[in-house]
Backbone as CSV, one residue per row, in Angstrom:
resi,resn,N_x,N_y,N_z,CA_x,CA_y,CA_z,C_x,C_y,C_z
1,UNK,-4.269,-45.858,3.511,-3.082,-45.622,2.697,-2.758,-44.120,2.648
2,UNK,-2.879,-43.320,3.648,-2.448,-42.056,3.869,-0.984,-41.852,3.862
3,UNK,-0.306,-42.951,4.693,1.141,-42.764,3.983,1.859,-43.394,3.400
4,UNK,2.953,-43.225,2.642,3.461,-44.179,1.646,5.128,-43.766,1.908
5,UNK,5.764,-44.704,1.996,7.282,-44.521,2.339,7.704,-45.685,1.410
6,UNK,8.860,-44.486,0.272,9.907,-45.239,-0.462,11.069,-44.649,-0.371
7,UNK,11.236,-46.229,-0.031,12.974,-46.128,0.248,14.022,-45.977,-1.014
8,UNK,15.038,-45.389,-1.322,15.973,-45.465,-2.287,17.095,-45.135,-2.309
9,UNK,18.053,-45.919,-3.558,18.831,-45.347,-3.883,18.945,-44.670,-4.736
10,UNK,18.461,-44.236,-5.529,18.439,-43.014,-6.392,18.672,-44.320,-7.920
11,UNK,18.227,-45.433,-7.825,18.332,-46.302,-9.208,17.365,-46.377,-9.589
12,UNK,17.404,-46.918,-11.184,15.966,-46.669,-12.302,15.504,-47.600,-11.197
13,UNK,15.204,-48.774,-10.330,14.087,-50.023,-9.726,13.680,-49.011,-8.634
14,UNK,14.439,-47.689,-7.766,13.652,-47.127,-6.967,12.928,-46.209,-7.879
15,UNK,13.429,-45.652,-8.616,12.495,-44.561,-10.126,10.861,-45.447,-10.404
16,UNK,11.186,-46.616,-10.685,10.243,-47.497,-10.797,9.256,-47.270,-9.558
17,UNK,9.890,-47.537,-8.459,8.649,-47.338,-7.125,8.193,-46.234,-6.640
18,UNK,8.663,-45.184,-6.812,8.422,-43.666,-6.781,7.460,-43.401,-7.439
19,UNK,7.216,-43.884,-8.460,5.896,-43.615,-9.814,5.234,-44.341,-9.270
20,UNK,5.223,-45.514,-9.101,3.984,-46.236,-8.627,3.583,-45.615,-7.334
21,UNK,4.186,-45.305,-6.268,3.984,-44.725,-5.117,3.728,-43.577,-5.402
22,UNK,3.643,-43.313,-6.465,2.940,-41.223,-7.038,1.868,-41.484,-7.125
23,UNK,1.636,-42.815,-8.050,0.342,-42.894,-9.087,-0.707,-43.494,-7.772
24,UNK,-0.293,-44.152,-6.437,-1.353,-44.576,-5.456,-1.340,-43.262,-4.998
25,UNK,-0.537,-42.306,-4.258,-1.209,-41.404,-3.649,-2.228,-40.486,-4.163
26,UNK,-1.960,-40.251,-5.616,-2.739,-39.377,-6.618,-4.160,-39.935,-6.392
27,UNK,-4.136,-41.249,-6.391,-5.589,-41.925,-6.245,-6.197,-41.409,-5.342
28,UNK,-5.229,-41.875,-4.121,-5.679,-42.338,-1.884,-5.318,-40.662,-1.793
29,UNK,-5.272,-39.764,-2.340,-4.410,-38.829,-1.510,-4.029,-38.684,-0.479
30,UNK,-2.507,-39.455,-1.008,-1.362,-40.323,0.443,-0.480,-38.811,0.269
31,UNK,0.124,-38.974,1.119,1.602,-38.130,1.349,2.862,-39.016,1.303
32,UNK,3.822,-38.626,0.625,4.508,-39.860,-0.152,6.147,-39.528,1.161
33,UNK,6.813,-40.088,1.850,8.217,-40.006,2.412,8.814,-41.169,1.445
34,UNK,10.340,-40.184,1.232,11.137,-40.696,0.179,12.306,-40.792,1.541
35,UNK,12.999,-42.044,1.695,14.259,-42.136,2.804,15.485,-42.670,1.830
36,UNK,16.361,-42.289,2.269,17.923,-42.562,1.854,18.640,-42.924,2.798
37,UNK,19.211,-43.758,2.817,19.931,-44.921,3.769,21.159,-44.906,3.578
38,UNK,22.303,-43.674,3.753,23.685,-43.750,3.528,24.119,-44.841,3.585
39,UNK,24.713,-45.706,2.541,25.755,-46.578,2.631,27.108,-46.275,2.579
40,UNK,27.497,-45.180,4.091,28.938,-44.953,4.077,29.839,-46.655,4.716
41,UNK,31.296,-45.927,4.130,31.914,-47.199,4.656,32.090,-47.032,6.230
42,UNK,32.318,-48.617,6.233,32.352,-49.171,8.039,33.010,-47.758,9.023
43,UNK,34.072,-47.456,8.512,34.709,-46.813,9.612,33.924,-45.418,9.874
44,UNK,33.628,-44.977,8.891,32.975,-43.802,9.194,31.354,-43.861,9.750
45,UNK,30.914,-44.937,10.061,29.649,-45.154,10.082,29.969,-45.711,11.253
46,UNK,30.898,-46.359,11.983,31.030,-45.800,13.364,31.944,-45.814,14.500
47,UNK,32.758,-44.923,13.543,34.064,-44.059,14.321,33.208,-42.585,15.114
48,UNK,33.795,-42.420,16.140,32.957,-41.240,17.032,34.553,-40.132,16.501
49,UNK,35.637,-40.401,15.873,36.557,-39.725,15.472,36.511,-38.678,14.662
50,UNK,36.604,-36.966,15.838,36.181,-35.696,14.725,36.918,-35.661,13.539
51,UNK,37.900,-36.312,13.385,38.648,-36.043,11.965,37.702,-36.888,10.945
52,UNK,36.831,-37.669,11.003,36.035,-38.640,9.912,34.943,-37.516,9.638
53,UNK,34.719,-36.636,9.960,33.580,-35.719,9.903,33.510,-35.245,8.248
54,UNK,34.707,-34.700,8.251,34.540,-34.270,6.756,34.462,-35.095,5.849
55,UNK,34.927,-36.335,5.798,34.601,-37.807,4.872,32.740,-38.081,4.683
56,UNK,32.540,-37.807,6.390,30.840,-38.241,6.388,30.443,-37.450,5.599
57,UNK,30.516,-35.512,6.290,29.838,-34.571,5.424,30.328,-34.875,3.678
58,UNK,30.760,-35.355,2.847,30.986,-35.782,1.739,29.089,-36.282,1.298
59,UNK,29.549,-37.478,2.473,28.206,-38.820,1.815,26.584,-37.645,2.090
60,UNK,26.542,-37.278,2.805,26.026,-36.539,3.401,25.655,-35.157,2.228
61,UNK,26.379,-34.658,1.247,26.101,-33.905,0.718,25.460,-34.055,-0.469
62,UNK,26.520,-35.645,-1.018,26.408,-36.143,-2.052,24.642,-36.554,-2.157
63,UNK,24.497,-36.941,-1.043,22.810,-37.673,-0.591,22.085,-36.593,-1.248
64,UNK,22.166,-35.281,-0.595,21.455,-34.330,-0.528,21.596,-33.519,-2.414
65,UNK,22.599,-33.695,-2.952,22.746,-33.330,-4.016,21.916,-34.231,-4.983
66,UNK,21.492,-35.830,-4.687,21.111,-36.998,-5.574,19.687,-36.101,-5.292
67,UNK,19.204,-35.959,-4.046,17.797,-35.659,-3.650,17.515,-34.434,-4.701
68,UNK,18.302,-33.363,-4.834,17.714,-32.402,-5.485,17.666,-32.571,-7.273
69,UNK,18.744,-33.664,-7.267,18.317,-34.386,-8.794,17.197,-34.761,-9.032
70,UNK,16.513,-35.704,-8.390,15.552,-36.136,-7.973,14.100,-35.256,-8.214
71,UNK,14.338,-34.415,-7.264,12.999,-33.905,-7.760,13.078,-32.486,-8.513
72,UNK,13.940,-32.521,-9.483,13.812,-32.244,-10.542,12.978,-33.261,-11.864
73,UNK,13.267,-34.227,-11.823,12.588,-35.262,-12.697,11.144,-34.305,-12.912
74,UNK,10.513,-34.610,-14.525,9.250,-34.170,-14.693,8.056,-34.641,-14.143
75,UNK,7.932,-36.013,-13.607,7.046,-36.730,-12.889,6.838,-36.285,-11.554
76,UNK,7.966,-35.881,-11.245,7.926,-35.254,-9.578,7.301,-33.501,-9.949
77,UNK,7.335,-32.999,-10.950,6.465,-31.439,-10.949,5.426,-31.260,-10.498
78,UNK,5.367,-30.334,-8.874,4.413,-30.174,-8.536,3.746,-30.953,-7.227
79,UNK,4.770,-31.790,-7.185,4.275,-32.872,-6.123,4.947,-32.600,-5.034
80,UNK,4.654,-32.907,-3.670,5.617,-32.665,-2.265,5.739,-34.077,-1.739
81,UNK,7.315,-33.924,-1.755,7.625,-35.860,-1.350,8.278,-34.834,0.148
82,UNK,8.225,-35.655,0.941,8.774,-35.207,2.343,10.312,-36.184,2.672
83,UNK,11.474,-35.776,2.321,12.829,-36.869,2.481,13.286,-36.689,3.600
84,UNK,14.376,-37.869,3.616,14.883,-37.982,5.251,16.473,-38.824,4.319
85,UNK,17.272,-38.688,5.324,18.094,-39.314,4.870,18.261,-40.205,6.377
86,UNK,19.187,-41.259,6.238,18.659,-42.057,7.272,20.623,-42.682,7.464
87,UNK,21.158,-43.006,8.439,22.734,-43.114,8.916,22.670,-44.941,9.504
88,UNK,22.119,-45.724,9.773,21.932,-46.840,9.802,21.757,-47.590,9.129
89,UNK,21.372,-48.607,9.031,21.145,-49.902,7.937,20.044,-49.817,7.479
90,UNK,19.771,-49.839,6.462,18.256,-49.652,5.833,17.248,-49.982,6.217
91,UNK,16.978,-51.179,7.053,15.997,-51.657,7.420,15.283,-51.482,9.190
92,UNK,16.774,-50.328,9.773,16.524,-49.867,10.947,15.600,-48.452,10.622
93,UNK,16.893,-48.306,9.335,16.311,-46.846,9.135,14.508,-46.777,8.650
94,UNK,14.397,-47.411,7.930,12.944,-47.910,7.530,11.644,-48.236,8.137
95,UNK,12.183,-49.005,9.867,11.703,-49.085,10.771,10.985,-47.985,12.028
96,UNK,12.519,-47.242,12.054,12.676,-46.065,12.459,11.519,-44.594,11.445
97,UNK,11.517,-44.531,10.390,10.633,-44.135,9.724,9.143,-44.163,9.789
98,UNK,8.862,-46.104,9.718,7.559,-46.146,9.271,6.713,-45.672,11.289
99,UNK,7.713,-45.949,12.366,6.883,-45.327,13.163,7.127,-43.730,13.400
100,UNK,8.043,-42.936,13.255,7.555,-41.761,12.716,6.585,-41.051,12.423
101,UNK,6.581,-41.838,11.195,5.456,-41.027,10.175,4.313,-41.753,10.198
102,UNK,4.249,-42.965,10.809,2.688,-43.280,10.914,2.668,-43.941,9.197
103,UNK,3.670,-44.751,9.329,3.446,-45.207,7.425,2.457,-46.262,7.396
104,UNK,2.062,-46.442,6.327,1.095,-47.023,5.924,0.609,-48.102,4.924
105,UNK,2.192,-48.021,4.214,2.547,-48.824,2.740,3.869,-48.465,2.761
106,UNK,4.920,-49.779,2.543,6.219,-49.474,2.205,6.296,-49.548,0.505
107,UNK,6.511,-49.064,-0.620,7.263,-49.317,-1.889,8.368,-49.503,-2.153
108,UNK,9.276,-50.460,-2.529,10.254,-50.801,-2.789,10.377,-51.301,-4.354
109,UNK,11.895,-50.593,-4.751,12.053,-51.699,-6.388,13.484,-52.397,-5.886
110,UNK,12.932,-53.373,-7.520,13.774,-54.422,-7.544,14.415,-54.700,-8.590
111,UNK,15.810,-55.159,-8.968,15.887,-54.960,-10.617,15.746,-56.247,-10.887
112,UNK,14.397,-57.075,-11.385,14.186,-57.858,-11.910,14.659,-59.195,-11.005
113,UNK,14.727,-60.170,-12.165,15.069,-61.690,-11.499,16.189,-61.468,-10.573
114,UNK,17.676,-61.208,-10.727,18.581,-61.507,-9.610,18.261,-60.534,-8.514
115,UNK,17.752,-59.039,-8.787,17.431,-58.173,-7.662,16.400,-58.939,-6.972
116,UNK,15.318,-59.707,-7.384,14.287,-60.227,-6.861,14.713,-61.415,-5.727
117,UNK,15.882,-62.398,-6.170,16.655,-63.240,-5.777,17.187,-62.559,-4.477
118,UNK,17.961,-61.426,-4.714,18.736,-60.388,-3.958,17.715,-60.462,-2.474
119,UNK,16.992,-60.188,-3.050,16.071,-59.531,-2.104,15.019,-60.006,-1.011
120,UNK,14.931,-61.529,-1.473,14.425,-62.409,-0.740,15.609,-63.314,-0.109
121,UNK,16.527,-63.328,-0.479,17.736,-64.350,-0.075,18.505,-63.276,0.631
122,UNK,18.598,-62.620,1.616,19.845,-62.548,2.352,19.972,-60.822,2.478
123,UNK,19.367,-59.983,1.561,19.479,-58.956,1.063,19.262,-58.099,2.338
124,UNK,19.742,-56.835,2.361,18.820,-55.730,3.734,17.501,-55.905,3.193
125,UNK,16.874,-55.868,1.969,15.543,-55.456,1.332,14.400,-56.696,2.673
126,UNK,15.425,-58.358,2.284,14.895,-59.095,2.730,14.548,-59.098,4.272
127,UNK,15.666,-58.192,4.828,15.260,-58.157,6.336,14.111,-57.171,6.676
128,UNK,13.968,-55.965,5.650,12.539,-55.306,5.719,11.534,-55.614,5.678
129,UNK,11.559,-56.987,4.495,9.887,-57.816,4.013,10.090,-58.662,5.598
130,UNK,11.125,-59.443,6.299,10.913,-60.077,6.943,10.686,-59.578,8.576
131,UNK,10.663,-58.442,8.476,10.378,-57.684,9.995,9.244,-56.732,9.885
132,UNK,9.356,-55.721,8.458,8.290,-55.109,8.843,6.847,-55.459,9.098
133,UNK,6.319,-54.367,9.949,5.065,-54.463,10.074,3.929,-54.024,9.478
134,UNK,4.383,-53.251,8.283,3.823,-52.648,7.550,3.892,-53.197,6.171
135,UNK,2.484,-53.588,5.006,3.176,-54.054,4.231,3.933,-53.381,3.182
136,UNK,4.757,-54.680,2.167,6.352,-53.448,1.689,5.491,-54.628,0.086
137,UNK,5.179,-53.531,-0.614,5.188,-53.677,-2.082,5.932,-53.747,-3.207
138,UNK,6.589,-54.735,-3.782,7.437,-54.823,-4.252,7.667,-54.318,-5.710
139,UNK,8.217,-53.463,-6.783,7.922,-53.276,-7.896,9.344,-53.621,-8.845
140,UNK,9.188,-53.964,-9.684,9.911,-54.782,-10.804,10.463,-53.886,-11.902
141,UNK,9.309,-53.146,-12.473,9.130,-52.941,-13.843,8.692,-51.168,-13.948
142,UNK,8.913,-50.712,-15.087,8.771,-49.371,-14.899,6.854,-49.177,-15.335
143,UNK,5.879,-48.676,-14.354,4.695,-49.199,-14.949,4.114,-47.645,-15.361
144,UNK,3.285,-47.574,-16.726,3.146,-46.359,-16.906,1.787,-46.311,-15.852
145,UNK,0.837,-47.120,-16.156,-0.424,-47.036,-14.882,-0.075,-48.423,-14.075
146,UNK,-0.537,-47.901,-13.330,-0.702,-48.945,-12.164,-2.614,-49.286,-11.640
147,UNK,-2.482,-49.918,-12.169,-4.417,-50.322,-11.829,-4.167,-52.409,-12.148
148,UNK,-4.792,-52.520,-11.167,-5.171,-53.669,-10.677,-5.906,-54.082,-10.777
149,UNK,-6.749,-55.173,-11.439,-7.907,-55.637,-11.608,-8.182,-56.818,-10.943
150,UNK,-6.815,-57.848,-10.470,-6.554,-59.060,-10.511,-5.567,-59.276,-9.830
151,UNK,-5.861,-59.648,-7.842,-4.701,-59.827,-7.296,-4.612,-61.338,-6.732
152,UNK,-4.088,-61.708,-7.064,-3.795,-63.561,-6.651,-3.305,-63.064,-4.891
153,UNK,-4.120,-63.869,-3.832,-3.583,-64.083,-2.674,-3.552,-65.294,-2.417
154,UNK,-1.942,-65.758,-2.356,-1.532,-67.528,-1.564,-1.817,-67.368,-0.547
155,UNK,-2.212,-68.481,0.026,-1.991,-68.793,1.428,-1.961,-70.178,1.803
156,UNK,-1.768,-70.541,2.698,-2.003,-72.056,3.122,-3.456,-73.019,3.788
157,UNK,-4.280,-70.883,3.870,-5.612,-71.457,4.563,-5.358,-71.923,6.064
158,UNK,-4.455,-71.766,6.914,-4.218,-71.995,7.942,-5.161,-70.886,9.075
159,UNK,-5.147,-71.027,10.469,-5.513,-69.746,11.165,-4.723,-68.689,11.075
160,UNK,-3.395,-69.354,11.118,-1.979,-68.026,11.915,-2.443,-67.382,10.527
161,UNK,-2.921,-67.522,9.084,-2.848,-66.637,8.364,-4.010,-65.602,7.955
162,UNK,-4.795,-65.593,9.126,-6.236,-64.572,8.757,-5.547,-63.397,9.111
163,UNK,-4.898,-63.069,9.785,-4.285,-61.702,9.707,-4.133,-61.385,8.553
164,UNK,-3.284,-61.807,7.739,-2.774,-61.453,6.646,-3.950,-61.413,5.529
165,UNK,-5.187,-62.100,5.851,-5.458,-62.165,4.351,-6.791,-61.073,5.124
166,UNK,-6.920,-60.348,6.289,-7.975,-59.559,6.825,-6.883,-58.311,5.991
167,UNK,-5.882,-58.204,5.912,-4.959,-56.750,5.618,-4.870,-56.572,4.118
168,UNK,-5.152,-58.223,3.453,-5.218,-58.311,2.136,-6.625,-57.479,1.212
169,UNK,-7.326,-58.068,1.987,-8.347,-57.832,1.122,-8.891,-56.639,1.411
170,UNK,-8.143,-55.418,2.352,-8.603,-54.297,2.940,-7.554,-53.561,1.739
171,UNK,-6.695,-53.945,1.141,-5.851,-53.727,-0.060,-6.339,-53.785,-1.051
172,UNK,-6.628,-54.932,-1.461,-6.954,-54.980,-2.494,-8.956,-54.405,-2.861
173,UNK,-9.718,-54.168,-1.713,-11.091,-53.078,-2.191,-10.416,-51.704,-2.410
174,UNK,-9.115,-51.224,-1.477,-8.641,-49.785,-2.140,-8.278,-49.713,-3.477
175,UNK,-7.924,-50.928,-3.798,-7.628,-50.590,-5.394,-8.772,-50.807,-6.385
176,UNK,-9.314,-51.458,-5.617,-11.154,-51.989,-6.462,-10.526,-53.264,-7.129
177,UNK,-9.899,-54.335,-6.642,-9.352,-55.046,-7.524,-10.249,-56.239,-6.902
178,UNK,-10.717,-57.329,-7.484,-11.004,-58.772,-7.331,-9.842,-59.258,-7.057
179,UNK,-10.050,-60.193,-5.459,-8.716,-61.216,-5.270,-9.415,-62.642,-4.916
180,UNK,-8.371,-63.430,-5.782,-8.277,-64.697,-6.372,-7.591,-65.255,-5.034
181,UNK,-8.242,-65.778,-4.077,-7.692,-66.822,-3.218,-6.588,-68.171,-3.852
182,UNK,-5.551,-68.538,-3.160,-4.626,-69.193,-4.177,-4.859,-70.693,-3.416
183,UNK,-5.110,-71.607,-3.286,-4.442,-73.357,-2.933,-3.684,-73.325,-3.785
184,UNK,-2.534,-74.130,-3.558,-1.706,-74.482,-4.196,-1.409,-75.893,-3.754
185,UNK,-1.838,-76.823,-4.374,-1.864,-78.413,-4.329,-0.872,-78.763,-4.938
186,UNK,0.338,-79.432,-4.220,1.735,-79.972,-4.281,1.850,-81.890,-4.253
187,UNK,2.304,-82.462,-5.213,2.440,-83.875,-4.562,2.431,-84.572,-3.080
188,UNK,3.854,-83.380,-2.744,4.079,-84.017,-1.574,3.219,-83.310,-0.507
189,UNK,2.272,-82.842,-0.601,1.020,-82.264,0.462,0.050,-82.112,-0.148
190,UNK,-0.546,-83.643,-1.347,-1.880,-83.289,-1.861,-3.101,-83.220,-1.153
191,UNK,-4.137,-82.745,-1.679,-5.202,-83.032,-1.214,-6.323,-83.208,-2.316
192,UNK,-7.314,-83.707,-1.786,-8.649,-83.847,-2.761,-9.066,-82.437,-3.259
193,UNK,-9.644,-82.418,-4.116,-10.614,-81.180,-4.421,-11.844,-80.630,-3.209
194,UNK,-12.382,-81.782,-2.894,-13.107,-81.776,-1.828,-12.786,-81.265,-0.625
195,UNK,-11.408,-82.182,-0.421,-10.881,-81.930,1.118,-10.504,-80.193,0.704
196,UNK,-9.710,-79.684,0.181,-9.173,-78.508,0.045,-9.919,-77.453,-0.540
197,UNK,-11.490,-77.629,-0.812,-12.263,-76.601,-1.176,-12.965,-76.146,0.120
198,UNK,-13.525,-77.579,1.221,-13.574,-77.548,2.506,-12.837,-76.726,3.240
199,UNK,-11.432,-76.827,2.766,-10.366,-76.007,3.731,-10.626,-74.166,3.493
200,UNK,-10.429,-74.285,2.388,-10.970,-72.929,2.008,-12.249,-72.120,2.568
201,UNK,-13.372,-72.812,2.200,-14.564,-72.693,2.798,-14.676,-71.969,4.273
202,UNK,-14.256,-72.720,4.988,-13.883,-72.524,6.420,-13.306,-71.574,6.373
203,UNK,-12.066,-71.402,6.045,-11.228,-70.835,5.982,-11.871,-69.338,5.894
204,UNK,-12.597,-68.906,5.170,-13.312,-67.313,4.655,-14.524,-67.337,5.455
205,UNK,-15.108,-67.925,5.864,-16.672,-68.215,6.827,-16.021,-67.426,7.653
206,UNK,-17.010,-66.480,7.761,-17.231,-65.183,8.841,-16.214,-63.988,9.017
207,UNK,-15.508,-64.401,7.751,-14.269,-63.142,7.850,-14.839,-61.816,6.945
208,UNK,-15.928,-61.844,6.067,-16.338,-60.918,5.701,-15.903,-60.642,4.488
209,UNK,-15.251,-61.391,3.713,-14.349,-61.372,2.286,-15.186,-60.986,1.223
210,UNK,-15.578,-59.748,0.284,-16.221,-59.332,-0.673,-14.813,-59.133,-1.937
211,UNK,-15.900,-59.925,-3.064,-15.126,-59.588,-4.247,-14.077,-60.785,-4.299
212,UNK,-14.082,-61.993,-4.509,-13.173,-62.957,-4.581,-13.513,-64.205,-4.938
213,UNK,-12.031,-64.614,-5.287,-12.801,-66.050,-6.156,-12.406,-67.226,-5.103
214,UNK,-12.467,-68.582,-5.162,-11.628,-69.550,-4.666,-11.167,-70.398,-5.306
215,UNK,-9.456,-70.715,-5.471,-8.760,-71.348,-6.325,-7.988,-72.657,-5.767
216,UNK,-8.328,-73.656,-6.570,-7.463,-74.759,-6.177,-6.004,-74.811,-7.492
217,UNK,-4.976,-74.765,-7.471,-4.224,-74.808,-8.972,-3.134,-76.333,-8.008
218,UNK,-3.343,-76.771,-8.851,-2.365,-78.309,-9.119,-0.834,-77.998,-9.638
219,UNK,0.226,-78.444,-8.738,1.329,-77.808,-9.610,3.013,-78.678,-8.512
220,UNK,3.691,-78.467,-9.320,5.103,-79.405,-8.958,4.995,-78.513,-7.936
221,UNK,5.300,-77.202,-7.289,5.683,-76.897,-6.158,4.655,-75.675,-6.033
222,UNK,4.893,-75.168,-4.721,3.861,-74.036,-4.649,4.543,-72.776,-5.180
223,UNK,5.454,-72.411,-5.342,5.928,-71.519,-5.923,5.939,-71.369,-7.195
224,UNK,5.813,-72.478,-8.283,5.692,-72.148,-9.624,4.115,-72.685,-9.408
225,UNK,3.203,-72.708,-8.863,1.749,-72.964,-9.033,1.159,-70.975,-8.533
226,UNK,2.314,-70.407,-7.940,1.439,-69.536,-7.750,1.779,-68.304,-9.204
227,UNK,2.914,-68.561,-9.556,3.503,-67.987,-10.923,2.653,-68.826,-11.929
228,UNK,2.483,-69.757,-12.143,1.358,-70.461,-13.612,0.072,-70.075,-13.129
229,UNK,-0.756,-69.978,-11.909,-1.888,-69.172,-11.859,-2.023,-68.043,-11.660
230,UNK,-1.055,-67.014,-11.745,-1.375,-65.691,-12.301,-1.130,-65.162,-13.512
231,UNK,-0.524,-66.121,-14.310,-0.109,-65.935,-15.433,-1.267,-66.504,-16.386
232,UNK,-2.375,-67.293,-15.903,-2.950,-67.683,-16.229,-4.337,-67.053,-16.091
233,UNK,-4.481,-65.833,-15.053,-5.678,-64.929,-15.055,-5.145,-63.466,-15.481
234,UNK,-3.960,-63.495,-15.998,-3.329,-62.202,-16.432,-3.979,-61.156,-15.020
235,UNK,-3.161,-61.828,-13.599,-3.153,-61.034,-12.230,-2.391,-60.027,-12.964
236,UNK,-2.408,-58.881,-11.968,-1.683,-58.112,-11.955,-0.542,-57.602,-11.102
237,UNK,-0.980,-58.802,-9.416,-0.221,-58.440,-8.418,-0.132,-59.253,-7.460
238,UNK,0.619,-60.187,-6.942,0.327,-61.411,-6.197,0.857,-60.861,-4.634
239,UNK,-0.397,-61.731,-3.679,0.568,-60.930,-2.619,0.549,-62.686,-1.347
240,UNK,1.131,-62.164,-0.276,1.170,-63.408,0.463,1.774,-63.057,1.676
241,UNK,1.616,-63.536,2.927,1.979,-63.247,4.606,3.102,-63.867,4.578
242,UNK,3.838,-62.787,5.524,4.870,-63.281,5.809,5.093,-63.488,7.510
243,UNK,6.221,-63.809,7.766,6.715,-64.505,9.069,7.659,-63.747,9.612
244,UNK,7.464,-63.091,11.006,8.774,-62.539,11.514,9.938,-63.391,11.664
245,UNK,9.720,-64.137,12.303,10.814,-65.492,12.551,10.941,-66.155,11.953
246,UNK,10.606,-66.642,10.508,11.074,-67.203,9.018,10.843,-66.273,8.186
247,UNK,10.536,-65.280,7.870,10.930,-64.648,6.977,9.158,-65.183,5.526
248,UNK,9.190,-65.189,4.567,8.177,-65.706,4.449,6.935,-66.803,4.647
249,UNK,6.134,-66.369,4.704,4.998,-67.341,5.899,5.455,-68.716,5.353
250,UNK,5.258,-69.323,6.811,5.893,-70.743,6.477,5.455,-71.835,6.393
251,UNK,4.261,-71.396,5.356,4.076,-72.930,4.329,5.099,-72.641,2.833
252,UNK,5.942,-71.763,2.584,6.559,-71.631,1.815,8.098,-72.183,2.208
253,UNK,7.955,-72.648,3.870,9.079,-73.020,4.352,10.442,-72.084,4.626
254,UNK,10.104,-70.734,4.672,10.856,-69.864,5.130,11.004,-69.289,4.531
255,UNK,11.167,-69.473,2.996,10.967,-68.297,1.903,10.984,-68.486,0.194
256,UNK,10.296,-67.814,-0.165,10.425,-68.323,-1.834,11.479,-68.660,-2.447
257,UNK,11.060,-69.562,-2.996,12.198,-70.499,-3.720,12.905,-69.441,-4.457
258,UNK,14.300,-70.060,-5.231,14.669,-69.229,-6.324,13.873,-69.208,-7.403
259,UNK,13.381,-70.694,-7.641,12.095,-69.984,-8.895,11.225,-69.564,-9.011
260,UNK,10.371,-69.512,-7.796,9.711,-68.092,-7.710,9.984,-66.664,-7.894
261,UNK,11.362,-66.962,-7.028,12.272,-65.212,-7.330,12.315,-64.702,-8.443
262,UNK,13.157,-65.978,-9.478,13.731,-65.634,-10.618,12.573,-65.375,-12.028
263,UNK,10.942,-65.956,-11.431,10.221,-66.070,-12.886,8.899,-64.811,-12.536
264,UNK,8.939,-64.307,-10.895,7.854,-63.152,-10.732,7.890,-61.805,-11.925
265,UNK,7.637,-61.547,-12.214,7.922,-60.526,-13.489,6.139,-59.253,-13.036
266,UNK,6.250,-59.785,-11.756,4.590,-58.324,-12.028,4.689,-58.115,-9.997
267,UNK,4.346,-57.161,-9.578,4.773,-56.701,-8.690,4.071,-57.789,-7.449
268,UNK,4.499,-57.797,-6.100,4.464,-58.846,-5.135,4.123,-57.808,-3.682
269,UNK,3.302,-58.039,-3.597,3.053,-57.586,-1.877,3.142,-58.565,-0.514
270,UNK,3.797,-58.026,0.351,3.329,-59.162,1.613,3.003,-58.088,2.773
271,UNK,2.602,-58.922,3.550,1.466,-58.477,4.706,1.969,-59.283,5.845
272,UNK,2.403,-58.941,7.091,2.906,-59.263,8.159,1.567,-60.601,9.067
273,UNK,2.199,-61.483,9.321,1.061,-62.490,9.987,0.852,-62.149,11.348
């Protein structure tokens, strides 16, 4: 976790990820890149026409004027964020970044339930969780500490998902946190206790997993089974693999429901499969 790249627009949900992305590097001593993703309009974003120049230099200044707001804030005293401003779509620009700089952790905020919605349904945010390769941490809430004791990881227990849960749990010992392996047992894909503790079992045999529990939780869908069992170990941070070509890993069927979106209220990580 040497580097940490947050993206923003200069709103209290990126304010939100900036602190948290302070408070990990302070830990990891990361080096933090802050990117800005002009959202000029269409024509000027790509007209090759010298008369649009002075319209761009506008967005362009304005960027650079938000930035020096910015780190003025008292939280930023003293600290060196390295910025970029970025002329593409956020999630090129982001791309374009994390190989750059060799990133290492994306931070992103969200404003709550509909930003959360936003952001998994259709959003640029969503095309970042669903391409990058790096994982992108999601934050909600303005947190004064950020410490983790308790990270719920779903999965389906499948193979395609040991990637993800080898990147998980290399996450969650940096934070020193215990992670809670998730089953999530659905009607329409039950299983025994037996059969699905088996699955599990297997599932962690020879991967080397220290510090974790194994969970079976019973529940109408997997998306509110993974929200009632972290709410139920007072987690602090749920995380789960995702899918280049569906977008979240797809035993979730391509991506979290809306009620997952709408009831997450504590920050969400995913990890590329």
């Amino acid at each position: 976790m040497k580097r940490i790249l947050v993206p923003t627009d200069f709103s209290e949900q990126a304010e939100n990820a900036l602190k948290v992305a302070l408070k990990l590097a302070e830990k990891h001593k990361s080096e933090i890149f802050v990117l800005h993703s002009m959202e000029m309009p269409l024509h000027l974003a790509t007209s090759s026409d010298s008369g649009t120049l002075p319209e761009s230099l506008f967005f362009i200044k304005l960027a650079e004027k938000r930035f020096s707001e910015m780190r003025a804030k008292p939280y930023l005293k003293g600290t060196t964020v390295n910025e970029a401003i970025g002329h593409n779509e956020i999630y090129e620009d982001i791309e374009e970044a994390c190989k750059k700089n060799k990133i290492d952790l994306i931070v992103m905020g969200s404003s709550g339930a509909s930003g959360f919605k936003e952001m998994f349904i259709g959003s640029n945010t969503e095309k970042v969780v669903r391409t990058s390769k790096i994982p992108v941490l999601v934050i909600k809430n303005n947190h004064e500490q950020f410490n983790v004791t308790d990270f719920v990881f779903a999965t389906d227990f499948s193979e395609e998902g040991r990637g993800a849960l080898d990147k998980a749990q290399k996450f969650a010992k940096k934070l020193g946190a215990k992670m809670h392996l998730l089953f999530v047992n659905t009607p329409g894909d039950f299983k025994t206790s037996v059969q699905a503790q088996n699955i599990m079992e297997n599932f962690v045999r020879g991967m080397g997993v220290e510090n974790y529990t194994l969970n079976i939780y019973n529940d109408t869908s997997v998306e509110k089974g993974i929200l009632n069992f972290a709410k139920h170990i007072n987690a602090q941070l749920i995380g789960m693999g995702t899918h280049g070509r569906k977008g979240i890993s797809h035993f979730f069927n391509g991506s979290i429901s809306e009620d997952m979106v709408n009831h997450a209220n504590m920050p969400v990580i995913t990890f590329k499969i």
